[in-house]
BANUKOL-303380 format. One record per atom (N, C-alpha, C, CB): residue in three letters; x, y, z. Coordinates in Angstrom, 3 decimals. Glycine has a CB too. Layout:
   aa        c1        c2        c3
  ALA         X         Y         Z
...
This chain:
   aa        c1        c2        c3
  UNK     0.851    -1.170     0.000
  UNK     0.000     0.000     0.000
  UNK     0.891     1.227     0.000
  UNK    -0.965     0.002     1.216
  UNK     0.492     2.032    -0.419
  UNK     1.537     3.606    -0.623
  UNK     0.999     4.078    -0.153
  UNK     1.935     4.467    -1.774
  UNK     2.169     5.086     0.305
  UNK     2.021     6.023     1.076
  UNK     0.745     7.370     0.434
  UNK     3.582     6.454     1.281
  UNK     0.186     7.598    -0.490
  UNK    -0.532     7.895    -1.189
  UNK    -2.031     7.949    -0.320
  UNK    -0.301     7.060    -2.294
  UNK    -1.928     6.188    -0.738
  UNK    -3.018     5.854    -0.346
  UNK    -3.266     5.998     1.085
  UNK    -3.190     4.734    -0.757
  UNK    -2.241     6.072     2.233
  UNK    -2.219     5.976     4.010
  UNK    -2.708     7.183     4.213
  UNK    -0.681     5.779     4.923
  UNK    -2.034     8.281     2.683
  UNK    -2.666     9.810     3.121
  UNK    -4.109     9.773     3.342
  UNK    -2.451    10.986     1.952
  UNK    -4.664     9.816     2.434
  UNK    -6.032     9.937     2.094
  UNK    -6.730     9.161     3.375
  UNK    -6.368     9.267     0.540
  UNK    -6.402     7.741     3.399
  UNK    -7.019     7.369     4.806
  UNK    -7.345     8.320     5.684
  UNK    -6.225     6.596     5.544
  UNK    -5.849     8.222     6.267
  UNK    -6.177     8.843     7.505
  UNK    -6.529    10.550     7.507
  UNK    -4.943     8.527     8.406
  UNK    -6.599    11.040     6.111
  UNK    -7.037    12.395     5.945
  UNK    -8.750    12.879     6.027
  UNK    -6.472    12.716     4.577
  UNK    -9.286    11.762     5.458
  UNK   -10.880    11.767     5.352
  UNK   -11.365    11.465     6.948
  UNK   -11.510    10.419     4.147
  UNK   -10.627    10.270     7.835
  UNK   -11.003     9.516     8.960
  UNK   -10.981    10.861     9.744
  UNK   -10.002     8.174     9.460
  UNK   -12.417    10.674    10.885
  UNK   -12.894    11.946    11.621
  UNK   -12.830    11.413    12.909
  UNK   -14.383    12.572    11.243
  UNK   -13.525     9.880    13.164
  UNK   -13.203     9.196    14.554
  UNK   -12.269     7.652    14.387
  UNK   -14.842     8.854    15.352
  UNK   -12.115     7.600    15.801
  UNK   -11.254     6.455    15.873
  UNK   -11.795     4.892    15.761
  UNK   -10.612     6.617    17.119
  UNK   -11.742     4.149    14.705
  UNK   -12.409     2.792    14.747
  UNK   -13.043     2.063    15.892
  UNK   -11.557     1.984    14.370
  UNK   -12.227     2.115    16.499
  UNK   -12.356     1.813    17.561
  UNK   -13.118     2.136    19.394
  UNK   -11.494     1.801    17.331
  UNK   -12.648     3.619    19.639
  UNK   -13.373     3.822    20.835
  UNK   -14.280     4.624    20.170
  UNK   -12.657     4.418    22.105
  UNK   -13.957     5.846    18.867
  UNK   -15.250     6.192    18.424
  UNK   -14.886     7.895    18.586
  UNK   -16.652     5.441    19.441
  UNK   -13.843     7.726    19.470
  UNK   -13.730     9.406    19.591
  UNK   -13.370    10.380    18.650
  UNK   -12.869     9.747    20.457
  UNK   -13.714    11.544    18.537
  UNK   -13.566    12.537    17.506
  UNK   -12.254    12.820    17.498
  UNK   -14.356    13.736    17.660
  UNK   -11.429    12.931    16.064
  UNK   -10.951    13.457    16.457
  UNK   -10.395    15.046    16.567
  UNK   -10.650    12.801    16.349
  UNK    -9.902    15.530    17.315
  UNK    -9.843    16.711    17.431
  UNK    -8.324    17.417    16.607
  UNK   -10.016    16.869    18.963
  UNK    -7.459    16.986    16.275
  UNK    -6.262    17.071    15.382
  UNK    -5.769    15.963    15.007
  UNK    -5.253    17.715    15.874
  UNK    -4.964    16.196    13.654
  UNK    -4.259    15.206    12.560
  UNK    -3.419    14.507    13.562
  UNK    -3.289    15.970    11.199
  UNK    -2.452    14.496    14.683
  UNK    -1.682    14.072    15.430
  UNK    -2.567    12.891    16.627
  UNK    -0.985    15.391    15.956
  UNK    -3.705    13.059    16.801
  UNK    -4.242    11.606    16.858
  UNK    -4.850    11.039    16.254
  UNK    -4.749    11.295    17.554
  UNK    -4.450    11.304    15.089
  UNK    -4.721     9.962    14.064
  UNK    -3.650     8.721    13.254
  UNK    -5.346    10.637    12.887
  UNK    -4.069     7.784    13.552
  UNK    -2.795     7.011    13.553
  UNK    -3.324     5.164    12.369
  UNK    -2.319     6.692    15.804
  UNK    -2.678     4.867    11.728
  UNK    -3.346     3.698    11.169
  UNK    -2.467     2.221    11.833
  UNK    -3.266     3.860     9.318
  UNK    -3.608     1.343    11.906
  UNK    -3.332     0.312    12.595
  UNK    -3.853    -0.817    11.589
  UNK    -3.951     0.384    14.026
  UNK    -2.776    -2.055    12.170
  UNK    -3.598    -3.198    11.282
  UNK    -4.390    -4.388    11.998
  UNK    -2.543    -3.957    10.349
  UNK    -5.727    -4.723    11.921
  UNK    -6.578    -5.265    12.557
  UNK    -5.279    -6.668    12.831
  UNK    -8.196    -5.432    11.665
  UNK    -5.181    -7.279    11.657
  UNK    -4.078    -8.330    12.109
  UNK    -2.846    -8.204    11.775
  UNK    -4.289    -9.535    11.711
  UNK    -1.849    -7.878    13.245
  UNK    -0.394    -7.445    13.073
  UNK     0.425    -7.771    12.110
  UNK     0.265    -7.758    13.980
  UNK     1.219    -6.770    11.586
  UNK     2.381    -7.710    11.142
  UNK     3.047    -8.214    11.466
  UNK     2.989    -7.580    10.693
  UNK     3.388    -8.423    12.885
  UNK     4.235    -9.151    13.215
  UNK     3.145   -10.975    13.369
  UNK     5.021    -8.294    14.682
  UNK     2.105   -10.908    13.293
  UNK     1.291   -12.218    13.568
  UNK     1.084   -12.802    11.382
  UNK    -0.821   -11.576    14.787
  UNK     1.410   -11.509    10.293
  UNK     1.237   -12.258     9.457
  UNK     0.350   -10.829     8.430
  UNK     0.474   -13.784    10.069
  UNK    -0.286   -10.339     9.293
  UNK    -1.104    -9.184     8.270
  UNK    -0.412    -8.585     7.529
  UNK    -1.801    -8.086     8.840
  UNK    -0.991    -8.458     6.336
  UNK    -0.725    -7.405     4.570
  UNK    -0.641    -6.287     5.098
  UNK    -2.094    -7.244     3.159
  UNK    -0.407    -5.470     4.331
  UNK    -0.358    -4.025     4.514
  UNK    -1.684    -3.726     3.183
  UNK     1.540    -3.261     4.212
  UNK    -2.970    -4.512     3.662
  UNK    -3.811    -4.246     2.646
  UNK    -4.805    -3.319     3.107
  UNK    -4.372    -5.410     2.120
  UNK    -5.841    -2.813     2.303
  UNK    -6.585    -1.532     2.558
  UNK    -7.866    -2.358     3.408
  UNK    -7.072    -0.537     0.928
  UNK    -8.288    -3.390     3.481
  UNK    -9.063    -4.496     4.387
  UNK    -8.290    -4.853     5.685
  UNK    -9.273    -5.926     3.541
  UNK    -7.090    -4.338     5.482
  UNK    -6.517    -4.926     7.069
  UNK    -6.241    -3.748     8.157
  UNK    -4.878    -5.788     6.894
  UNK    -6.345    -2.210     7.439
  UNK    -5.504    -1.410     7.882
  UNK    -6.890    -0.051     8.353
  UNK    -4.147    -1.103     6.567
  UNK    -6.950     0.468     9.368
  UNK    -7.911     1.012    10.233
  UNK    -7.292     2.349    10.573
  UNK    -8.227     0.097    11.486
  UNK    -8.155     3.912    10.931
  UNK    -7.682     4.595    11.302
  UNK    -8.398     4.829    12.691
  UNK    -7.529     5.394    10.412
  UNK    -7.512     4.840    14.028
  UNK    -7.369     5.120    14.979
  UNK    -6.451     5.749    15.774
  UNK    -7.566     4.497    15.187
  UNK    -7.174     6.218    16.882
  UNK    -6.125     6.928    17.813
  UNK    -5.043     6.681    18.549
  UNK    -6.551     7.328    18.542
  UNK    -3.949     7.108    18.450
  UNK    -2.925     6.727    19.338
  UNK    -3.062     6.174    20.474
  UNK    -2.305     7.559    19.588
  UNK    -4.239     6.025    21.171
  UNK    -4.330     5.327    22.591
  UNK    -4.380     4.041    22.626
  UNK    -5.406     5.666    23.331
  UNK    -5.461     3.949    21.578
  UNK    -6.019     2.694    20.974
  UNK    -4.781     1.915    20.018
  UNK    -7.431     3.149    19.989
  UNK    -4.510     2.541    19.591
  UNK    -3.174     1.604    19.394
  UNK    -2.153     1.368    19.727
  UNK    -2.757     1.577    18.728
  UNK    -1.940     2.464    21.145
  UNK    -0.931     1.627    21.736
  UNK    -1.487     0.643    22.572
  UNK     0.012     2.367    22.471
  UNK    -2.991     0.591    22.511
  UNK    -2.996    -0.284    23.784
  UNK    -3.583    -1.860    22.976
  UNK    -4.264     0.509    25.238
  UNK    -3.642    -1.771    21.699
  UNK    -4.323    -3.199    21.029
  UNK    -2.657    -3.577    20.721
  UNK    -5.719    -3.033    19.280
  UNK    -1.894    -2.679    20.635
  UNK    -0.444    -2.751    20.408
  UNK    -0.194    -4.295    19.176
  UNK     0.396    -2.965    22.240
  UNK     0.337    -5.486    19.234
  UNK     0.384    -6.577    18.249
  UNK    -0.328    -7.459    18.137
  UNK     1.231    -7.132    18.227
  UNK    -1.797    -6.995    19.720
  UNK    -2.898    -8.245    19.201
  UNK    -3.864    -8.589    18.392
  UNK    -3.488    -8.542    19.826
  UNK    -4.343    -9.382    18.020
  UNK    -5.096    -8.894    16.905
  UNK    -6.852    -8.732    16.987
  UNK    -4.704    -9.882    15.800
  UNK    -7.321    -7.793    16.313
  UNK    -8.346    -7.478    16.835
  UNK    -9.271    -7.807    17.248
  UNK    -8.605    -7.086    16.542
  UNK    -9.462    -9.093    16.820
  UNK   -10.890   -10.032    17.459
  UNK   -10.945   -10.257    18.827
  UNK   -11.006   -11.562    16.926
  UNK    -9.231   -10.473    19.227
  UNK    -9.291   -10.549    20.234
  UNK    -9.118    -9.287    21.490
  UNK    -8.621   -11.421    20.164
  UNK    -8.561    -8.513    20.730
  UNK    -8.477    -7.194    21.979
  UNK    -9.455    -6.260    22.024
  UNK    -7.254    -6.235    21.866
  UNK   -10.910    -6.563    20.758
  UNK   -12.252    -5.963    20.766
  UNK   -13.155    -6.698    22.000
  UNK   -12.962    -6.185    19.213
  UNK   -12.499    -8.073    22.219
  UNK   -13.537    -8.933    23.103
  UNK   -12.867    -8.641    24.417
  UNK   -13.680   -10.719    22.735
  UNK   -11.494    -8.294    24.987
  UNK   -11.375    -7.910    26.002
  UNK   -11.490    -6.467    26.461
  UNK   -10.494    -8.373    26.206
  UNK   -11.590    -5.692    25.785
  UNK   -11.906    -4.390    25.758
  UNK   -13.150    -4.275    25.823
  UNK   -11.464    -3.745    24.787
  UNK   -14.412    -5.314    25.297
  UNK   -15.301    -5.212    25.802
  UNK   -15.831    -5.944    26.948
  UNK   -15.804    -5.196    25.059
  UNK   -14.960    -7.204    27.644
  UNK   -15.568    -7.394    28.979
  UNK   -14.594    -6.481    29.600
  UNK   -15.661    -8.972    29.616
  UNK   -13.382    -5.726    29.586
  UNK   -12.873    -4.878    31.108
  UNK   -14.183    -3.950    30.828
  UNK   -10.915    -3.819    31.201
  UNK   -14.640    -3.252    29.864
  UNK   -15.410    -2.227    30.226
  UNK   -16.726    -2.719    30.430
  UNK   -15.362    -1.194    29.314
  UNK   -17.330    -3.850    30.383
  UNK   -18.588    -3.948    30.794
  UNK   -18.216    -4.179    32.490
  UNK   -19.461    -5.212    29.920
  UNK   -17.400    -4.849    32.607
  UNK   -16.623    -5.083    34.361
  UNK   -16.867    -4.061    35.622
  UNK   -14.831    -4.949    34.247
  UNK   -16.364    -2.994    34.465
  UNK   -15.910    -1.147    35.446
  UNK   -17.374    -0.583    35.183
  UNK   -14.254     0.363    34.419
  UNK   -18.218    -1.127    34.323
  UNK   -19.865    -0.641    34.687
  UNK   -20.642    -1.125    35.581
  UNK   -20.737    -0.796    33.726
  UNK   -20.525    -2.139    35.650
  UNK   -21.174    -3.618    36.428
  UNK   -20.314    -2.739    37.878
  UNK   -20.360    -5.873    35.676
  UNK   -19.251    -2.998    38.193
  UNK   -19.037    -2.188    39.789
  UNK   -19.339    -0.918    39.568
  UNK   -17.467    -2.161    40.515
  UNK   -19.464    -0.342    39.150
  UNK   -19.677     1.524    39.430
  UNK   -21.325     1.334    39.545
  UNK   -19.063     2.940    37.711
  UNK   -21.750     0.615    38.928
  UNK   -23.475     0.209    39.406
  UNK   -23.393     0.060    40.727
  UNK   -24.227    -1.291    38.794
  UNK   -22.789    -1.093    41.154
  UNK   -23.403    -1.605    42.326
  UNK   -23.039    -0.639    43.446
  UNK   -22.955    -3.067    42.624
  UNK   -22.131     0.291    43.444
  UNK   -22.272     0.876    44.303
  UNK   -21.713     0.769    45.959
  UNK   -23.272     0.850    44.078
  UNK   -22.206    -0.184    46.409
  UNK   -21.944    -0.637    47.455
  UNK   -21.324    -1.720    47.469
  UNK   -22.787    -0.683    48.043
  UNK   -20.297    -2.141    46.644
  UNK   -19.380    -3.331    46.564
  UNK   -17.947    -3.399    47.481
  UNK   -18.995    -3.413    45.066
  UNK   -17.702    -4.532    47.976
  UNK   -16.896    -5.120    49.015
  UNK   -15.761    -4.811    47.869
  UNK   -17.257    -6.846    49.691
  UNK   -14.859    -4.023    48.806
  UNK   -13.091    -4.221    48.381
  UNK   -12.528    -5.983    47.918
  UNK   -12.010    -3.718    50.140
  UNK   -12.796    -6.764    48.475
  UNK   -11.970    -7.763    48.366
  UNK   -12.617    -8.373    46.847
  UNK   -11.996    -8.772    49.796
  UNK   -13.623    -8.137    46.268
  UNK   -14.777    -8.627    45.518
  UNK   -14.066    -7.745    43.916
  UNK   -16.658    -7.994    46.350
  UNK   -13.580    -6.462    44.409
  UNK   -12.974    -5.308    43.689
  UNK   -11.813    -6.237    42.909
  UNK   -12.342    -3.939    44.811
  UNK   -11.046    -6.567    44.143
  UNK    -9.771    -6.542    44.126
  UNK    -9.871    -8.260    42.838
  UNK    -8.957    -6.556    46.087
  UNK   -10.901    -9.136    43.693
  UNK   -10.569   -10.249    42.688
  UNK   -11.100    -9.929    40.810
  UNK   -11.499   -11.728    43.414
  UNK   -11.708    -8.973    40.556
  UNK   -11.684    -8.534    39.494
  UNK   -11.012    -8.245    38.788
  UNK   -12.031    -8.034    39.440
  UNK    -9.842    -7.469    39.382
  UNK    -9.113    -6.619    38.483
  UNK    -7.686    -7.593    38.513
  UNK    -8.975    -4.850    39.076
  UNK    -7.980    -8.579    39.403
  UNK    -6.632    -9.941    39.472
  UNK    -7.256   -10.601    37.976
  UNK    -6.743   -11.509    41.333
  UNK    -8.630   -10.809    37.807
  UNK    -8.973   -11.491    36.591
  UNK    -8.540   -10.979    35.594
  UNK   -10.161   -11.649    36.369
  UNK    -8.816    -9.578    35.483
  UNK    -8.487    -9.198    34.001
  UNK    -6.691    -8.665    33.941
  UNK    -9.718    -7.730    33.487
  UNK    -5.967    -8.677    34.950
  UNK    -4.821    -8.723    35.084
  UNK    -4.259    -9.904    34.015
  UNK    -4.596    -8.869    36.511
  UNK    -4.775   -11.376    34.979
  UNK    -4.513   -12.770    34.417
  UNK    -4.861   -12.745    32.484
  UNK    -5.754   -13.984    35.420
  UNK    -5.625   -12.437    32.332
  UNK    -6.568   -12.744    31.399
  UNK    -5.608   -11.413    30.180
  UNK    -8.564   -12.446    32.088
  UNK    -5.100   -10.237    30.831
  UNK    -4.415    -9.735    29.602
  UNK    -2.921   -10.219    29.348
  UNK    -4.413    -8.220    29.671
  UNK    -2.193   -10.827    30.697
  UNK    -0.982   -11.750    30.464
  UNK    -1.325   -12.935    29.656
  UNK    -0.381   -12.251    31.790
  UNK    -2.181   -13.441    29.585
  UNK    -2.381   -14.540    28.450
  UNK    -2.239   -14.069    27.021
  UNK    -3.799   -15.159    28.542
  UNK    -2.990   -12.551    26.977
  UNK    -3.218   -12.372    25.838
  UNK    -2.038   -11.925    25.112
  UNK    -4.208   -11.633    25.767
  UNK    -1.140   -11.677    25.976
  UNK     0.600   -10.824    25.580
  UNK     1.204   -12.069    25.209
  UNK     1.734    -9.902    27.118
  UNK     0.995   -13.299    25.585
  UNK     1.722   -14.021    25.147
  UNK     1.328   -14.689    23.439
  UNK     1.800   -14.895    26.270
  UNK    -0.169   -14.437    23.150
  UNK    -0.985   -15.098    21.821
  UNK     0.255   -14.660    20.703
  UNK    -2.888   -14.219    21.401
């Protein structure tokens, strides 16, 4: 893919694929590839996404199926306690040991 073509991407792109946020200048906009290259992904116009620097440092070489499905249970997690409100520390604490565990697995895929 040329550089041509990366312009235009990320020149038209207004939010981030991903969390959705606007963006507010050219400097967080950043293109990512759903499946890394380092796991095997093209540098094709089907593989390659414009998002924000946060978001890609934080999906960083995994690939997206899978860091869309943990990104969506930590954040259904941190809704589910900010609901309840009245939740026990120790109850807290084994949560955030889960998704601790659960993103060291995923560093290793």
């Amino acid at each position: 893919m040329g550089s041509k073509i990366k312009t235009e991407i990320k020149k038209y792109a207004s939010v981030c694929s991903y969390c959705g946020i606007t963006f507010t200048n050219k400097n967080q906009k950043t293109l990512d590839h759903c499946k890394p290259k380092s796991k095997g992904g093209k540098r094709t116009l089907g593989n390659i996404v414009v998002c924000c620097t946060k978001c890609n440092g934080l999906k960083a070489n995994i690939p997206f199926h899978v860091w869309i499905r943990d990104y969506k249970i930590k954040a259904a997690l941190m809704r589910y306690l900010i609901y309840m409100e009245g939740f026990k520390k120790d109850y807290t604490k084994l949560i955030f040991e889960k998704i601790k565990k659960a993103e060291k697995c995923h560093q290793m895929i």
